[in-house]
N, C-alpha and C positions, 0 to 999 in steps of 0.2 A: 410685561410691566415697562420695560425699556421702550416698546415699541409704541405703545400707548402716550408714554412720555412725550416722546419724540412728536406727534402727532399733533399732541396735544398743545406742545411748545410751537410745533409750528406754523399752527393752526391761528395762535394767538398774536404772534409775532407779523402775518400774513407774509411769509418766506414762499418764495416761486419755486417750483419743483425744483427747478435749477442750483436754487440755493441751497436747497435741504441736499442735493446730491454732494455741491459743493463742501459742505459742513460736514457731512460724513465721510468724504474722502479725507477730507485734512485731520481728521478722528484716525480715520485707519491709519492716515500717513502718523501723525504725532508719537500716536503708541507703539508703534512695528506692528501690527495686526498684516503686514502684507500679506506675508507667505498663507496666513490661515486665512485670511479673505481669497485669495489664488485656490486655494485648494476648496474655499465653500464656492466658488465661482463655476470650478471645474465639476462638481457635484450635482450644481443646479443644472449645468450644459447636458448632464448624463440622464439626468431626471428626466427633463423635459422631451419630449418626442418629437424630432426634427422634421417631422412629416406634416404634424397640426399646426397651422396658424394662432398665434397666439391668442385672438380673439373666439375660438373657437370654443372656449371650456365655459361658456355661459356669461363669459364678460359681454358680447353683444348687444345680449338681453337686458342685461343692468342696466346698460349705459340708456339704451333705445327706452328702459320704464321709467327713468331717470327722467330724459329731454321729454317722454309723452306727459309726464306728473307735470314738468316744467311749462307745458306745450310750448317748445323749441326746440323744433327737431335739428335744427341746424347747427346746434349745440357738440351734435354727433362727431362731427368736422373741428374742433375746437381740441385743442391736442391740452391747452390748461384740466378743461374741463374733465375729457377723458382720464388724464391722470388722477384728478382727483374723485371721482368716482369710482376707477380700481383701485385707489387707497382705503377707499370707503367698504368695498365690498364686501362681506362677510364679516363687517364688522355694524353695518347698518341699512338697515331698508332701503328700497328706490325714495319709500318717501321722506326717512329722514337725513338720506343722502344731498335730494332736492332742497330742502330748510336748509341745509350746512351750505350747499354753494351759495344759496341766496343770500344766508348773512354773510358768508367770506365773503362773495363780488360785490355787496354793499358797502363791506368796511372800508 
């Protein structure tokens, strides 16, 4: 629900990755969440498998059915874009991923 929120807000607001990082950092900073962000940090580092590249778990694909719906495949190379497609992923299709950037890079 938080997460959705967030997404949603800043979906609306058209905040650059940048800013939503920025906005959640001074979130963690304001409430003291450090120590337990430290420790969800170090959790994620143990999770993940330092041997796979991070685009290896089927994020490639998205992104590549993503730019082919779009036809711009150069889009791939686009570090906005990318992020906002693994924002998107598992949460919506290559096609209605494509619709969401087209209105965001419209507004």
């Amino acid at each position: 629900m938080i997460d959705s929120l967030f997404r949603k807000t800043a979906a609306e607001e058209g905040w650059s990755q940048g800013a939503q990082i920025a906005l959640l950092l001074r979130f963690l900073n304001h409430h003291c969440y450090r120590d337990a962000f430290a420790r969800f940090l170090d959790a994620e580092r143990s999770a993940r498998p330092q041997s796979r590249p991070h685009n290896d778990d089927g994020n490639s694909s998205f992104l590549s059915n993503v730019a082919a719906i779009l036809q711009h495949p150069g889009l791939l190379l686009d570090a906005e874009f990318r992020c906002f497609c693994l924002n998107s992923r598992g949460l919506l299709t290559p096609a209605q991923t494509a619709g969401r950037w087209l209105r965001w890079r419209s507004a």
